[in-house]
C-alpha atoms as one frame of an Amber mdcrd trajectory, in Angstrom:
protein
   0.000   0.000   0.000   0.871   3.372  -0.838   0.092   6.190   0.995  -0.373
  10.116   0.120  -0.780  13.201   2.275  -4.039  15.509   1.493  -1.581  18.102
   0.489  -0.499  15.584  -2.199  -4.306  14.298  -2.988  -5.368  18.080  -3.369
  -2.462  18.778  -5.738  -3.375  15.290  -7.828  -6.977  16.679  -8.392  -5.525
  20.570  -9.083  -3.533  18.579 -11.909  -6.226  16.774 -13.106  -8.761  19.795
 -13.186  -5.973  21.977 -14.853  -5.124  20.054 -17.546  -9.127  19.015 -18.279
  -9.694  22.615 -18.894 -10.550  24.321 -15.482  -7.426  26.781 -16.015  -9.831
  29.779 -14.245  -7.894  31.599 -11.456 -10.951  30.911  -9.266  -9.202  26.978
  -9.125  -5.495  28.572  -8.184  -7.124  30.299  -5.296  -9.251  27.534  -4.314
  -6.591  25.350  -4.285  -4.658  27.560  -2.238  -7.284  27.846   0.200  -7.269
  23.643   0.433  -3.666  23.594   1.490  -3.616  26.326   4.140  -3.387  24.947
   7.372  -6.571  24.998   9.887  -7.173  27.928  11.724  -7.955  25.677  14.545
  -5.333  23.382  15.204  -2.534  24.733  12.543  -2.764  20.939  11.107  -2.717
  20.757   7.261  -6.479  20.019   6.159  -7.870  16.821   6.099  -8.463  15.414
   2.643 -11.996  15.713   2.787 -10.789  19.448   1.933 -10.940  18.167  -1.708
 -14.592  18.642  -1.731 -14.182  22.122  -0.231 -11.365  23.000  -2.794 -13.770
  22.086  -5.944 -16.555  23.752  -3.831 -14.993  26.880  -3.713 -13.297  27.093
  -6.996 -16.872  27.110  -8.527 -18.041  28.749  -5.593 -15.585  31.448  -7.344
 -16.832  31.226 -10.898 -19.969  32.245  -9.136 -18.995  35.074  -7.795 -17.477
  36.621 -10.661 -20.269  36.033 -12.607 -22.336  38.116 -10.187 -19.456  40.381
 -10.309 -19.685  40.697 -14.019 -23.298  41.058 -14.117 -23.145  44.046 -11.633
 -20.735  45.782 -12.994 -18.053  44.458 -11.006 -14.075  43.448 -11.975 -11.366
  40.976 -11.980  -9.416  43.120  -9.407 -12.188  43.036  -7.078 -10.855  38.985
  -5.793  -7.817  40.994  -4.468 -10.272  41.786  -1.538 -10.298  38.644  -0.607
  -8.583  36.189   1.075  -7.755  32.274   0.939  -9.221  31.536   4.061 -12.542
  33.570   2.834 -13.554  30.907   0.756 -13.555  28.097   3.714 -15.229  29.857
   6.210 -17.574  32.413   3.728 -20.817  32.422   1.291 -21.178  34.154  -1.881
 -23.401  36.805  -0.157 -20.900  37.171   2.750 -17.447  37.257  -0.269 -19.985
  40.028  -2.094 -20.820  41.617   1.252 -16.677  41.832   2.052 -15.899  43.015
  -1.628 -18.496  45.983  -1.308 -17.455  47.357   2.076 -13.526  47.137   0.928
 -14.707  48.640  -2.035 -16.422  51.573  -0.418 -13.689  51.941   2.240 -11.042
  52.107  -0.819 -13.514  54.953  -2.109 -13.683  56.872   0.939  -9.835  57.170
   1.105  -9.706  58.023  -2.590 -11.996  61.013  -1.832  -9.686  61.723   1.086
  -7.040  61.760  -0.200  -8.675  63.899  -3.491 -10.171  66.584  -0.696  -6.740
  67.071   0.448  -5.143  67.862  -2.694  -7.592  69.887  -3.495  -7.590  72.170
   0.053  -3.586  72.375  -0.779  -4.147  73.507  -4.143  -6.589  76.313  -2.409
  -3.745  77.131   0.304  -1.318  77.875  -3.018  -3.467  79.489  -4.157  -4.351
  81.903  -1.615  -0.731  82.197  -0.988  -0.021  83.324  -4.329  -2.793  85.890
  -3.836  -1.132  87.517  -1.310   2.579  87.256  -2.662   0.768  89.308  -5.937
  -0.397  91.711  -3.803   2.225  92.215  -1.537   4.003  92.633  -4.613   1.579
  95.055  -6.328   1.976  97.422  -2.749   5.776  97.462  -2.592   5.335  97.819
  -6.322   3.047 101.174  -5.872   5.316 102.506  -3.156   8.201 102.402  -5.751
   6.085 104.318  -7.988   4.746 106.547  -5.675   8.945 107.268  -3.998   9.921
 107.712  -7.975   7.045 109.996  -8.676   7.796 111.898  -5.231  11.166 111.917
  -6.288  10.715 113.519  -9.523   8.326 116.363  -8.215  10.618 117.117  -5.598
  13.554 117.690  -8.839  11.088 119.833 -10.757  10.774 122.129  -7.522  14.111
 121.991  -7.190  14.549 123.255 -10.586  11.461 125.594 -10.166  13.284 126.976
  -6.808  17.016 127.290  -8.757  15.297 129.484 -11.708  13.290 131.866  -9.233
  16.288 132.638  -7.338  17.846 133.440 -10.517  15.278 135.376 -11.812  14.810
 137.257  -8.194  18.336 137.913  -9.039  17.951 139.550 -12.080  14.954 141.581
 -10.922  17.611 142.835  -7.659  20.196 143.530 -10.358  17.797 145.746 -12.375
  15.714 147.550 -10.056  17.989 150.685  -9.246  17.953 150.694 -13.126  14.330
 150.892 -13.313  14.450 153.256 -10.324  16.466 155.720 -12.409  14.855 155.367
 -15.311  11.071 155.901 -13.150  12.719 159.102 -11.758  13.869 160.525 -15.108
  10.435 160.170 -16.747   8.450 161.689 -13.966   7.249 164.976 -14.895   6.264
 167.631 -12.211   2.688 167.348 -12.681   2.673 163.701 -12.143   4.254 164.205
  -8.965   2.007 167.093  -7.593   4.616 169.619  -7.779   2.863 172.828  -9.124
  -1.110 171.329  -9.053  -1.281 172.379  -5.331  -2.200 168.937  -4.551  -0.582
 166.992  -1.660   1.514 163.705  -2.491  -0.604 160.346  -2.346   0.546 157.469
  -0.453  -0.286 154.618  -2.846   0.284 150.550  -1.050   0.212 147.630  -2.683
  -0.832 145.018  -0.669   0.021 140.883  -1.502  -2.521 138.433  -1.010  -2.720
 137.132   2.545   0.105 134.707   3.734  -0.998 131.729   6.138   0.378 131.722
   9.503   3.414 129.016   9.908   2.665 126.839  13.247   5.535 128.227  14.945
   7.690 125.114  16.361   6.899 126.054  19.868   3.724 125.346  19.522   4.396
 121.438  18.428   5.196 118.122  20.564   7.223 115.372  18.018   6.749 112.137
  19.504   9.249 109.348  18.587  10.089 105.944  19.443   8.482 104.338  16.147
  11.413 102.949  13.962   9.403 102.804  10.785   6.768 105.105   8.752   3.879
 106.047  10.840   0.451 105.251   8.908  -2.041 105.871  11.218  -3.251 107.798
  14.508  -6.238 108.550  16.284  -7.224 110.518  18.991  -9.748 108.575  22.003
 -12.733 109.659  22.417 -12.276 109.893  25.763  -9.183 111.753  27.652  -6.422
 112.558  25.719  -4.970 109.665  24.478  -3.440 109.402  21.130  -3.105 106.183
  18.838  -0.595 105.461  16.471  -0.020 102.183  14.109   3.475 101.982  12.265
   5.073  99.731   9.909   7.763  98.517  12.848   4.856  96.194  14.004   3.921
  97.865  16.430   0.909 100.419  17.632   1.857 102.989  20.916  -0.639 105.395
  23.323   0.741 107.926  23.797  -0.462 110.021  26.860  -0.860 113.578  25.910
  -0.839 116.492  28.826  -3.709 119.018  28.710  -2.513 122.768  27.994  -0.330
 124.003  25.135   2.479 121.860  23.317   5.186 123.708  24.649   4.451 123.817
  28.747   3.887 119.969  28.032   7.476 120.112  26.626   8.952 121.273  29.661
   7.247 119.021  31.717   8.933 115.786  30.166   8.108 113.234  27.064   4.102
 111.660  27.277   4.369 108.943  28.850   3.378 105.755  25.807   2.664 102.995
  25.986   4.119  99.500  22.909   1.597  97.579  21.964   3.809  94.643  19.941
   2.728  92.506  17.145   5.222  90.263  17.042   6.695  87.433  19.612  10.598
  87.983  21.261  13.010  90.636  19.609  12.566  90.144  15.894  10.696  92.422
  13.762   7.980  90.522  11.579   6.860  92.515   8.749   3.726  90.872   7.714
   2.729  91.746  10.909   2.725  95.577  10.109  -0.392  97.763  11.770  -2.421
  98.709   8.673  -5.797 100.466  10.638  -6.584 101.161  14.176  -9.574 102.182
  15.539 -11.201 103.598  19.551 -14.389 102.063  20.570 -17.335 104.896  21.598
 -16.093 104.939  24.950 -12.220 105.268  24.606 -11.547 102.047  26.689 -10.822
  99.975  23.797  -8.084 100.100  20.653  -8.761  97.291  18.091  -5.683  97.143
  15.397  -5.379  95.533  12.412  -2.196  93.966  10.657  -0.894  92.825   7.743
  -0.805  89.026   8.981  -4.936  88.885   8.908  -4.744  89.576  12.533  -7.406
  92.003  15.030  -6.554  92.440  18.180  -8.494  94.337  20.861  -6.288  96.235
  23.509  -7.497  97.972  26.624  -6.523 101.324  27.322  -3.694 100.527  29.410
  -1.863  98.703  26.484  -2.940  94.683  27.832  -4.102  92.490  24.835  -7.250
  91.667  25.437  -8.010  89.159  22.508  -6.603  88.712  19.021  -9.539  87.844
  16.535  -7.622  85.445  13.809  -9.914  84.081  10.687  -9.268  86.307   7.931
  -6.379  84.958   5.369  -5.005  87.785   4.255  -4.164  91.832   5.682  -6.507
  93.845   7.236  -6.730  97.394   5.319  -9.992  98.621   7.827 -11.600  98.025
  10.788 -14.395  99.900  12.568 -16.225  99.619  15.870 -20.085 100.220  15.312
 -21.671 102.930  18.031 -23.053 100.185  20.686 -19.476  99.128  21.017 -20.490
  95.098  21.072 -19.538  94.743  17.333 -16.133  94.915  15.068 -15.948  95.015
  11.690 -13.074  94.440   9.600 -12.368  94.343   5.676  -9.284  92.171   3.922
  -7.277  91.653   1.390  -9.086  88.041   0.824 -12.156  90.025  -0.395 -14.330
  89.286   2.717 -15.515  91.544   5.717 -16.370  89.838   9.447 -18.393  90.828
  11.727 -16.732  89.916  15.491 -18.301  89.941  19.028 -16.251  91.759  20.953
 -17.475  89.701  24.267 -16.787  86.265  23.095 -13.830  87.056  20.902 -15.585
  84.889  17.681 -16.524  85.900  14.653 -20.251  86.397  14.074 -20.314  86.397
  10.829 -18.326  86.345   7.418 -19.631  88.133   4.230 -17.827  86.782   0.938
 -19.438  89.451  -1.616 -16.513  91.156  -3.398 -14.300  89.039  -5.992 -11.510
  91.493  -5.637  -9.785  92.523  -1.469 -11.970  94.420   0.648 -10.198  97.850
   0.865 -12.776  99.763   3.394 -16.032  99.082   5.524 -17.971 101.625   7.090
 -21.350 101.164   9.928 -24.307 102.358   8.394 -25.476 101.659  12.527 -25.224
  98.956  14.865 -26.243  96.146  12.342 -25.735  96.998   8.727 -22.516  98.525
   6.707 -21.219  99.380   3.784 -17.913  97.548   2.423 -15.863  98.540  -1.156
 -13.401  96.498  -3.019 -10.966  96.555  -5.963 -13.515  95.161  -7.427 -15.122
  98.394  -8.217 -18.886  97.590  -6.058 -19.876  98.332  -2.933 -22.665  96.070
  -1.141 -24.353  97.289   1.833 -24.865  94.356   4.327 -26.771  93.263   7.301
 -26.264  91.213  10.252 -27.841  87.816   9.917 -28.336  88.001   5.920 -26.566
  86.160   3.732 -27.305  88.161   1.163 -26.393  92.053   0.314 -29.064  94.239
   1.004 -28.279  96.769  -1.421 -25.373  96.659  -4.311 -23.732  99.957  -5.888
 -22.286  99.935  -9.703 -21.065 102.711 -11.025 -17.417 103.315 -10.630 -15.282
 102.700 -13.399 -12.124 101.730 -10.937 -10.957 100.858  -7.532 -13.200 101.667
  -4.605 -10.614 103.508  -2.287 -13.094 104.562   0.797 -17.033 104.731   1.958
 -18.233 106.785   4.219 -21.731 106.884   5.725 -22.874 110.660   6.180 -24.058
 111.475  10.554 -27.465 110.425   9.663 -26.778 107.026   7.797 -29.230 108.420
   4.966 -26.863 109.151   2.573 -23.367 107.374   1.497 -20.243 108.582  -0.203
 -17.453 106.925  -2.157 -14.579 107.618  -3.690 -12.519 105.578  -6.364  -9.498
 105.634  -8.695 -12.240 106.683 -11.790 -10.717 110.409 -10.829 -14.450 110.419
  -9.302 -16.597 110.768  -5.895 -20.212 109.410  -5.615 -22.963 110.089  -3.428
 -25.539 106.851  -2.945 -28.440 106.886  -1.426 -30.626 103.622  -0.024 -33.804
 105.135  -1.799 -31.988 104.967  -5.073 -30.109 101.736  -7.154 -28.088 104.555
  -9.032 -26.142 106.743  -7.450 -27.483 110.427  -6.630 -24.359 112.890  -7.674
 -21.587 112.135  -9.533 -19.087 114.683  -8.375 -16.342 115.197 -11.147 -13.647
 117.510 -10.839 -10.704 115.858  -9.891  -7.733 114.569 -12.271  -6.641 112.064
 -10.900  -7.313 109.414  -7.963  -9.288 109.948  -4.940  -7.556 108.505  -1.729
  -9.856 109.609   0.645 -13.135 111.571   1.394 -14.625 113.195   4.776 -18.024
 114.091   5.531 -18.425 117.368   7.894 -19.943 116.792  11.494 -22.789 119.392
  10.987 -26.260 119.407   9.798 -29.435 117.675  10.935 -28.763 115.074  13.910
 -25.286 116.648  14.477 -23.903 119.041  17.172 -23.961 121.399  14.736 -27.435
 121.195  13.139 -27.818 124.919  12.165 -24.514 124.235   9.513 -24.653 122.782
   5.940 -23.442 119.101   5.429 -20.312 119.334   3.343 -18.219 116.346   1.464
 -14.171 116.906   1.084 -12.398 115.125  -1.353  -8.829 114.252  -1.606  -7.027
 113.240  -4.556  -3.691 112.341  -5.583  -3.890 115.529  -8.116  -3.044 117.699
  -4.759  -5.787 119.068  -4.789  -9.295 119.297  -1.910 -12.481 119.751  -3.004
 -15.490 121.098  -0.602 -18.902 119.689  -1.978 -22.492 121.131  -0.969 -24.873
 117.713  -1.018 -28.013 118.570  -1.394 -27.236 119.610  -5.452 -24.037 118.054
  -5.577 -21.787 121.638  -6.351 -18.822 122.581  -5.853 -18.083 124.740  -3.391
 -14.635 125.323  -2.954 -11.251 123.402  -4.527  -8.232 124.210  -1.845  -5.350
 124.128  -3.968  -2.065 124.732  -1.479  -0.631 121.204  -1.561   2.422 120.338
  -4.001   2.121 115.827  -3.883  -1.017 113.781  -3.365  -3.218 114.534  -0.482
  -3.779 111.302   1.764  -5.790 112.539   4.539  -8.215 115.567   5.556 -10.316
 115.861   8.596 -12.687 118.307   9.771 -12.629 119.882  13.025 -15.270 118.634
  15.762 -17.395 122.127  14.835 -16.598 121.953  11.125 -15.453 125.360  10.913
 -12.051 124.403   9.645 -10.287 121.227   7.705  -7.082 119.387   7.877  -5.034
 118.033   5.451  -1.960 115.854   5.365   0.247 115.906   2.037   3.138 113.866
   0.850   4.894 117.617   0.279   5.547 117.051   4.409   2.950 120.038   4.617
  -0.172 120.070   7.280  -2.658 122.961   5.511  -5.797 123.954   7.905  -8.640
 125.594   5.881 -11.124 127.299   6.770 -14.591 126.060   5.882 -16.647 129.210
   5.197 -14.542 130.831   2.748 -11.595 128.241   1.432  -9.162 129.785   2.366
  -5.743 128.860   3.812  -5.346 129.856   7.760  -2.229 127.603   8.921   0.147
 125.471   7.910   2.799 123.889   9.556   5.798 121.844   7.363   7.991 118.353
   9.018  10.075 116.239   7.578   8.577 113.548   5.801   4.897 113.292   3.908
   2.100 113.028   5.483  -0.359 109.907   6.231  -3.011 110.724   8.270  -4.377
 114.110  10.252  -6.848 114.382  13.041  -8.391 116.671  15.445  -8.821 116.273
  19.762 -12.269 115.815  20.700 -12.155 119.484  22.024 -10.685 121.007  18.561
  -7.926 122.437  19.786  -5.138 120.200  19.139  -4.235 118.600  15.174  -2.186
 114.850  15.608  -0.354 114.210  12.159   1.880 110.898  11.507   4.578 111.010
   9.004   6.990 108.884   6.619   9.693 110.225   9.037   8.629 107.578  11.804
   6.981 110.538  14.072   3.937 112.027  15.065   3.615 115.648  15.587   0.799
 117.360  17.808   0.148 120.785  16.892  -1.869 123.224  19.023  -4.522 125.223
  17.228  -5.811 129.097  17.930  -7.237 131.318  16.082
């Protein structure tokens, strides 16, 4: 007698099926399954395993062909395993070959998801590489253009002197001459008439702030962009491109008794972590709550933060991805607002430190947002629109079209009726929520419009009894004072040499300040247009404002200081 092991049997009948025809995989992998050993015991399979092995080798060309009739494919058996087929029914091999199937799906989607959301992040950073670029790119303009104006004047300056020198040369020539040709009667000599006292006088000159009458503070190591005065005490706000923002404490009583009494005490509010300066992390806006007890700043890394009036960090507000260019506290005080570069405004509660909500509108950066009142506001974009939005809708209540180039500021009027805009079309606009069009189109300027300032008079203002005026301020140097109710001009204030960046009105609107890249600080007078003081630093000019009482001007300059001036008239 000869004997075999089942290994050997199973192999004989492999053989025999093999080379009868049955060359299907299905056979391979049944016969595979025969010789594995028993889960139970580890022992090799009995040979009653034949049975099973031809069993599940058709059990196989089943499945496939329920495979094949639902669509299904030859890679799908790679779900399976040998030991499947011992212990498993068709239902239960279908039932594995599904879920591995929709598992493998899952991870494809994944893994698809995630490629996709780092595809976005690129993205986004390329967004703000191109327009970090496109700023430093302006600013090079801007210096070059600056730069060339400042030759021309320098030019302009070299051939008055000459001429001056000329005119000094030939005057005693022109005296003598003037003497010669006077005859007697022209002079009164034999008319009996007494001689006549004729004066010339020259236009008015403005008064030069006299340096006395001006406190420079310093300790900022970079341009100074912004400052604002509380509205509350006499604290002053600055926000500089060293990353950092600073209150500075200023004494009641003129500039120059505060002088003598010491520096104002100021207080570093830092951006950045340890010693190292981070430039993307630049203050771009700043802004005082109602009640002067909060400063919220905004930065070029995407950042708000929320500071108390002693300098502490109360909460930094981080969801935007890309730099803030405006923030604004509404009147209740509960609410921020802030507009970016990645074309959305939020709307943050100050109490919890979250965002409220986040309104994706614009397809270009956000450049400025203004409070219409505590729940709605106005934003304006590259882009060239402006949507007016509301807390709680997710949809814009009210869309302007009409400029022909970038939106640069908004600015609700005291009332919230009546909204103005200014863009780099070379125009202003006045919208109203009654109308889809705008109301005036104010054209007179040459070139772009930076900024615009509505006066604090009219109805609902401290000063109700005065006309509501618009001021305009363009990059052609020049200010324009518009009446609104026909849209006229009413007076163009032309005293600066460079682009104007800032104006602000005094709190009784009797008089305007402006803030020039020509390192001059003009004050106007409101009534009449005319030119009262002026006061010239040493670098151009960002941003002007006026004390809560009127009667001190804050100006912040490419120099890296900022200059208090006291006013009186």
């Amino acid at each position: 007698m000869v004997s075999i092991t089942s290994v050997e049997l199973n192999y004989l009948v492999f053989r025999y099926l093999n080379e009868s025809g049955f060359t299907h995989s299905a056979f391979a992998l049944g016969y595979e399954a025969g010789i594995n050993k028993s889960p139970i015991d580890g022992n090799l399979v009995p040979p009653g395993a034949l049975v099973t092995f031809v069993q599940k080798g058709l059990q196989y060309l089943e499945l496939e062909s329920n495979l094949s009739t639902s669509d299904g494919d030859a890679d799908d058996f790679s779900f399976l395993q040998p030991l499947d087929l011992l212990t498993k029914d068709v239902y239960e091999l279908r039932q594995i070959i599904r879920e591995k199937k929709e598992h493998l799906q899952k991870e494809k989607e994944t893994d698809k998801e995630k490629e996709k959301e780092y595809d976005r992040e690129c993205e986004r950073e390329q967004t703000r590489e191109r327009e970090k670029e496109r700023l430093e790119k302006e600013k090079i303009e801007k210096d070059k253009e600056h730069e060339k104006e400042k030759e021309k004047e320098n030019e302009k300056e070299k051939e008055k002197e000459k001429q001056n020198k000329d005119n000094a040369d030939r005057e005693p020539v022109r005296d003598r001459e003037e003497k010669i040709n006077v005859k007697p009667e022209d002079n009164g000599v034999g008319g009996g008439l007494e001689p006549m006292d004729i004066c010339t006088s020259s236009p008015s000159v403005p008064c030069e702030i006299s340096a006395s009458d001006v406190t420079i503070l310093e300790g900022h190591t970079s341009e100074v962009f912004f400052c604002a005065w509380s509205p509350v005490g006499s604290l002053l706000a600055s926000g500089s491109g060293d990353s950092t923002a600073r209150i500075w404490s200023i004494p009641d009583g003129p500039c120059s008794s505060s002088m003598q009494s010491g520096p104002p005490n100021v207080l570093v509010l830092k951006h950045f972590k340890g010693r190292t300066l981070e430039k993307s992390k630049d203050v771009t806006t700043l802004d005082w709550n109602v009640e002067g007890t909060l400063l919220a700043t905004g930065s070029y890394d995407g950042q708000a933060r929320i500071w108390s009036r002693d300098g502490e960090l109360r909460s930094t507000l981080n969801r935007h991805k890309g730099p803030i260019f405006s923030l604004k506290w509404n009147k209740k005080g509960d609410c921020l607002l802030s507009g970016s570069v990645d074309k959305t405004a939020i709307v943050w509660d100050v109490k919890t430190g979250e965002w409220k909500q986040q309104f994706e509108f614009h397809s270009a950066p956000t450049l400025d947002v203004d409070w219409r009142n505590n729940v709605s506001f106005a934003t304006c974009s590259t882009d060239n629109m402006i949507y007016v939005c509301k807390v709680g809708e997710n949809y814009a209540i009210k869309t302007f079209s009409g400029h022909q180039g970038e939106v640069n500021a908004i600015k609700w009027d005291p009332t919230g009726s009546l909204l103005a805009s200014c863009s780099d079309d070379f125009t202003a606009k006045i919208w109203s929520m009654k109308h889809d069009k705008y109301v005036h189109d104010l054209r007179e300027h040459v070139k772009e419009i930076y900024t615009i300032r509505w006066s604090p008079t009219g109805p609902g203002t401290n000063n109700p009894n005065q006309q509501l005026v618009l001021a305009s301020a363009s990059f052609d140097s020049r200010i324009k004072l518009w009446e609104v109710e026909h849209g006229n001009l009413l007076y163009s204030l032309n005293g600066h040499r460079d682009p104007v960046y800032s104006v602000s009105f005094s709190p009784n609107g009797e008089y305007l300040a402006s803030g020039s890249l020509d390192k001059c600080m003009n004050i106007w007078s409101t009534r009449d247009g005319k030119l009262v003081k002026t006061y010239t630093g040493n670098g151009g000019i960002f941003e002007v404002c006026w004390n809560k009482e009127g009667d001190k001007i804050a100006a912040c300059f490419a120099n890296n200081t900022v200059c208090v001036m006291d006013f009186r008239m």
